[in-house]
Structure formats: C-alpha cells, structure tokens
C-alpha positions in Angstrom: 83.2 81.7 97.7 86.0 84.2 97.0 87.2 87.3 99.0 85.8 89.5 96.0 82.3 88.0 96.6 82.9 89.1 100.5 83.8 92.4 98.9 80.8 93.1 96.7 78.6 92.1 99.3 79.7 94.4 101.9 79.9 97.3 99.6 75.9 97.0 98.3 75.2 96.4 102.5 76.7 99.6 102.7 75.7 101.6 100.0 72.3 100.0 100.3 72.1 100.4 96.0 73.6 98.1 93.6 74.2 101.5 91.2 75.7 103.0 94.1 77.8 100.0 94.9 79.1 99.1 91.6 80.3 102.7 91.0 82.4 102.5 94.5 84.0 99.0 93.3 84.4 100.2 89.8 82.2 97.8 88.0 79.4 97.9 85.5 76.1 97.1 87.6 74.7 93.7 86.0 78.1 91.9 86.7 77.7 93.3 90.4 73.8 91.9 90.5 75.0 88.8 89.0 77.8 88.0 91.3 75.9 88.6 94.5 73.1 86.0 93.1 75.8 83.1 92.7 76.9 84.4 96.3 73.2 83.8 97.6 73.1 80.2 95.3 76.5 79.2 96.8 75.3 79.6 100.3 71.8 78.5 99.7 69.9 81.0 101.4 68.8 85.2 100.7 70.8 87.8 101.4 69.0 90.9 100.2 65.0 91.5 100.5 65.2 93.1 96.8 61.9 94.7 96.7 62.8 97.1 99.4 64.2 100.5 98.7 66.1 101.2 99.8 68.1 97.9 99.6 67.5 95.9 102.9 69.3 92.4 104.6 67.6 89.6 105.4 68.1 88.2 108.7 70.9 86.0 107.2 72.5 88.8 104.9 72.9 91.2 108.5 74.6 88.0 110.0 76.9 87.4 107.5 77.6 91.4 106.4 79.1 91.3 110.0 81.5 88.2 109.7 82.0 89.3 106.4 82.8 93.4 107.1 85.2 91.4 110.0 87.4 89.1 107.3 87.9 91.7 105.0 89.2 94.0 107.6 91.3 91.2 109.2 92.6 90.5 105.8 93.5 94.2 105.3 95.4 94.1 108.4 97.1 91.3 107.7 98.5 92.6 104.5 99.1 95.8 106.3 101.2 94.2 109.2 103.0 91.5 107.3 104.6 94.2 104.9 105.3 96.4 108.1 107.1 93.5 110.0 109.1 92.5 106.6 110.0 95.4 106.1 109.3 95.8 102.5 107.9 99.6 102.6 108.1 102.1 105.9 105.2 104.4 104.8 102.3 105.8 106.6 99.2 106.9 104.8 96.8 109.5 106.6 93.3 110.1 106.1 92.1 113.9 107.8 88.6 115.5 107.7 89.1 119.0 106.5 88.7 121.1 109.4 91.5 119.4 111.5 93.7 121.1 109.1 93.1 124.3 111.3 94.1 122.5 114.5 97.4 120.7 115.4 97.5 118.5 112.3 99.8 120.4 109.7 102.3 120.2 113.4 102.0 116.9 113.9 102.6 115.7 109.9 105.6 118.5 110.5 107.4 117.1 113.3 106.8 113.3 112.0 108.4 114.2 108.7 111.3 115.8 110.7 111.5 112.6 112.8 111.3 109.5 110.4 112.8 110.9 107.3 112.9 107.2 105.8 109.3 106.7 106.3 106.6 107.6 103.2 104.2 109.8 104.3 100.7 110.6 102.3 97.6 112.5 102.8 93.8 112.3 102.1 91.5 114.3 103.3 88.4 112.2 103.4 85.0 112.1 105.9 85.6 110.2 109.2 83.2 107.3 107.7 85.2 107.1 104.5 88.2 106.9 106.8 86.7 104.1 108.6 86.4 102.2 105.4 89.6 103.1 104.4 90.9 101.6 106.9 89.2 98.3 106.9 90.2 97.9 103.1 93.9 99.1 103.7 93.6 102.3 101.5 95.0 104.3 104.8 96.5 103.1 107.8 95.4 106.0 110.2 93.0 108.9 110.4 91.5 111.7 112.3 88.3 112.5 112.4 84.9 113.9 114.5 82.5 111.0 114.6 82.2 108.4 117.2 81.6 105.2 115.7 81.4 101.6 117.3 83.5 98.9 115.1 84.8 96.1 116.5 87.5 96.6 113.2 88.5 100.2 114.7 90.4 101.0 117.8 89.7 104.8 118.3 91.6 107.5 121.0 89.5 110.5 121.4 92.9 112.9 121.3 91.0 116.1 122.4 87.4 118.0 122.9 87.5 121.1 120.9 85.3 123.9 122.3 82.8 125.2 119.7 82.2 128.7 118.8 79.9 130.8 116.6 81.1 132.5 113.2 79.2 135.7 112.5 79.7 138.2 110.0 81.7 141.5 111.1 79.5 144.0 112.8 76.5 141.9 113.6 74.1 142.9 116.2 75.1 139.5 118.6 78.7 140.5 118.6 77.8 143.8 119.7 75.1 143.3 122.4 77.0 139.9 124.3 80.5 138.9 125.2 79.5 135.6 125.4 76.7 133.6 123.3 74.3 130.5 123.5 73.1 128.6 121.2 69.2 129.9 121.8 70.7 133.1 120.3 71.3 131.9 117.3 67.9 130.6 116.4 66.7 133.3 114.3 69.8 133.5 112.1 69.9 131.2 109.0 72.6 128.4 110.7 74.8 127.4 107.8 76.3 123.9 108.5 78.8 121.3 107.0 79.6 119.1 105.3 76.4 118.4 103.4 77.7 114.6 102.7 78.3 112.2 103.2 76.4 111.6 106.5 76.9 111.3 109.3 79.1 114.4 109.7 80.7 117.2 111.8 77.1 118.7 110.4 75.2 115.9 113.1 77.1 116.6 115.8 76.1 120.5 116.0 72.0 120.0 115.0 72.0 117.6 117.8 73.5 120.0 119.9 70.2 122.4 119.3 68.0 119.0 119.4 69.6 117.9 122.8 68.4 121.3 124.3 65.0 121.8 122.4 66.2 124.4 120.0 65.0 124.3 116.6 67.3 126.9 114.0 64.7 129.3 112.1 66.7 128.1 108.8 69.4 125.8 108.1 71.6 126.1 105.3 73.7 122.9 104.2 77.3 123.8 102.4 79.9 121.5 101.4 82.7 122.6 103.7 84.1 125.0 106.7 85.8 127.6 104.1 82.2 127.9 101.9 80.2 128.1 105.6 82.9 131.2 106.3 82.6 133.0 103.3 79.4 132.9 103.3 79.0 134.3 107.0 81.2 136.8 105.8 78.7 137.7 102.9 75.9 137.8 105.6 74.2 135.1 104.5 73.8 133.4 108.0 76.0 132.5 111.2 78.0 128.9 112.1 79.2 126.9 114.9 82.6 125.9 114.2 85.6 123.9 115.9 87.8 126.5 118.2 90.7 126.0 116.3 89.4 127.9 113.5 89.6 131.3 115.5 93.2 130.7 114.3 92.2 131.4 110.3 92.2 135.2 110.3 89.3 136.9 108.7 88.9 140.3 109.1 85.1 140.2 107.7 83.9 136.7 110.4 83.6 137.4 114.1 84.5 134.6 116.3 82.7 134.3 119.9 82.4 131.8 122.7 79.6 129.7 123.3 78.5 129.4 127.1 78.1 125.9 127.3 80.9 123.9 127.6 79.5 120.9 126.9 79.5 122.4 123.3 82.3 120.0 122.1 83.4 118.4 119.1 85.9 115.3 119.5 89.2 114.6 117.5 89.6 111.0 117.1 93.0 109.1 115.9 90.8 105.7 114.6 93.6 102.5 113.5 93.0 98.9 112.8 92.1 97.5 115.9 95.4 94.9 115.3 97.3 97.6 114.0 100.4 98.0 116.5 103.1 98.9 113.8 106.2 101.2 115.2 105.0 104.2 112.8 101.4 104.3 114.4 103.0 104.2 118.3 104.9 106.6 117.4 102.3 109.4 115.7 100.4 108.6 119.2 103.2 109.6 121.4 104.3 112.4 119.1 100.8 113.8 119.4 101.0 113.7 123.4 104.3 115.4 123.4 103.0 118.1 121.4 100.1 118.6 123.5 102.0 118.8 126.6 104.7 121.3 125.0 101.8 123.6 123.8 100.3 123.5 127.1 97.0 122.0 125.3 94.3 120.1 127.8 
C-alpha cells in the first residue's frame, strides 16, 4: 500500500463519485476504479458499498478514511515543516474566501509584505472547505474563512464576529419606513444568497439564521458570489444579508442597514495545520492582533 492509494481513497470518500474524484486528482476514471479495488484486495476487506448513490463507506472504509485523511495531512505537514526548519524556501501561501477581501485582509497581506520582504507570498481565493483541504495536502499553508469545521488536522482561531447587515436596492420601501431591520422583515423579498457552491458556505450560515428563528424567506435566489448578490440588489431583483465590512464598498444604487439582532454574526477564521508552528504563521497571528488593536476593532 502506497501514499497515492491513501490519496485516491480519501478523494472518492470525499467527493463521494469516482467521476468526480478522478477529475480532482487529474486521472482518467477506470485507472481510479481500478486502483481502489487492489486497495480493497490488499487489505482484504470492502471499502465502498458500490451500489449506493451516492457512493457510501462501509464500516471499515469510514475507519480507515479517518486514519487515512490523518497520514496524508501529517505527511503534508511534514513536508511543510521540514522545508520551513531547513530553510530551503521562506514563503507563505494564503487561501481567502472572497468576501474577506472587503474586511482587514488586503491590510494585513499589506503590512506582512512590508515586514518580511524576503518571504514569498501568494494568494488564492478559494471556499473555506477547499482551504481545509488545501491545507491537509500542502497546496496552502494558511487560510481565512467563515465555516466552523471540526478536524483533528486543523487548528482554527475565530479572529472576529462580523455583524451582518441587509443590502437593499436604493429607495426601497424598508429603508424608508425603519432605521433598524430584522430578519422577519425581509421575508417577503426574494433573499439572494451566496455562494451557490460548493457547500457548505457563507450561504448556510445565513438560511440558518431564518431557520434558527422559524423564518422561512418567500423566495431564495442562489448566485455565485457577494459582487453578483450586489448588483443584482441594485437591479431590484431581491435584498441580501451580507458581512458588515461590505458597508465599506460604496454603491450609490445598494442601501446598507443594521440588523437588530446581534447574534446575527458571521465568524472570520485563520485555520493552519494543527502542527504547523512555523515563524511566518506566528507572525500573521500577531500581526493581525496588532492591527486590531490599532484600528480599535473588537
């Protein structure tokens, strides 16, 4: 057993489809198939319950995914750390979600450019689970995102709760009649949401704040990102709930207003390898806590 058959496994566990598997490791689909069959003669035993769709684990094939999902991460680290402590490349790669590009992001990547000149810094803007696996196969080595996940492979520091707001078009009726919203007036507008994929997304975390409070949206309108969900509240097309921070993007066709609740929250979270204590990644954290406390930022 190799470290590619660990590989393939985990990646049709995931994806839950060998088609959808094979075109995230870049293979043709009956090499992937055939591969995880001498995986499941090697060890003896089933791994997948094929009929199923989708794709299911045995018993076995969710205990080993596990160990599995663990060693490749580990070995990711490793790779990670030993070049850090040898010093072979100072580099840092960051994985964002989109809409913390409106928040203190662009500052932070700003001052830690200004302050390690030597190291290599790269962007990707990418969803907070796609950072996740980034991370556990050493494509990034930090990224900020809005989900909360549980991985024993991830050490995650919620950095802030952003306040939500509501985006409505200029002029409408709510920003005329209230200083102050709630979610139960939305419900007869058309609530335009994002991302549309992948799931679970920034797009979860605000239906379940109508679902935790019995509210049900007249109309939901998925889009793919925060800057199509704008311009199409501009165009009257529907309202959003979007991080605070984007009050900061001018518009002079979108109203921003407050939400009463302020519970209405949406977390940013810094996620690392959990073994991850390089000097680049101690020193993001503390540059982030600086900033915070210059900019007077709870």
């Amino acid at each position: 057993m190799e470290l590619r058959h660990l590989r393939y496994f985990v990646a049709v566990a995931e994806e839950k489809n060998f088609t959808r598997a094979a075109e995230r490791l870049n293979i043709a689909q009956p090499p992937l198939s055939r591969q995880i069959q001498q995986l499941e003669e090697t060890l003896g035993v089933q791994l997948l319950e094929r009929g199923s769709r989708p794709l299911k684990l045995t018993e076995t094939g969710k205990f080993f995914y596990s160990h599995a999902s663990q060693l490749l991460a580990q070995t990711a680290e490793l790779e990670s750390m030993t070049r850090r402590v040898g010093n072979i490349e100072r580099s840092l790669s960051v994985g964002f979600v989109g809409s913390t590009l409106y928040g203190l992001l662009p500052k932070i990547i700003r001052r830690f450019r200004d302050e390690n000149p030597t190291v290599e810094l790269s962007l990707h803007e990418m969803s907070t689970m796609d950072q996740l696996r980034a991370l556990k196969e050493g494509r990034i080595d930090v990224g900020f995102g809005r989900i909360r996940t549980e991985d024993v492979n991830i050490r995650r520091v919620v950095l802030r709760e952003e306040k939500l707001i509501a985006a409505l078009p200029q002029g409408h009726p709510l920003s005329l009649a209230k200083p102050i919203l709630s979610l139960r007036d939305l419900l007869n507008e058309t609530l335009i949401i994002f991302p549309k994929s992948p799931r679970p997304s920034y797009a979860d975390q605000v239906l379940a704040a109508f679902e935790e409070r019995a509210l049900k949206p007249r109309r939901i309108y998925e889009v793919r990102e925060l800057q199509i969900a704008l311009g199409l509240v501009a165009a009257g097309e529907g309202v959003s709930v979007v991080p605070g921070s984007v009050y900061g993007l001018k518009r002079d066709d979108v109203s921003y207003m407050e939400l009463d609740d302020p519970t209405l929250v949406s977390p940013i979270i810094m996620s690392t390898r959990a073994l991850d204590e390089s000097r680049d990644l101690q020193e993001i954290l503390a540059l982030i806590y600086r900033l915070y406390e210059e900019l007077n930022i709870p």
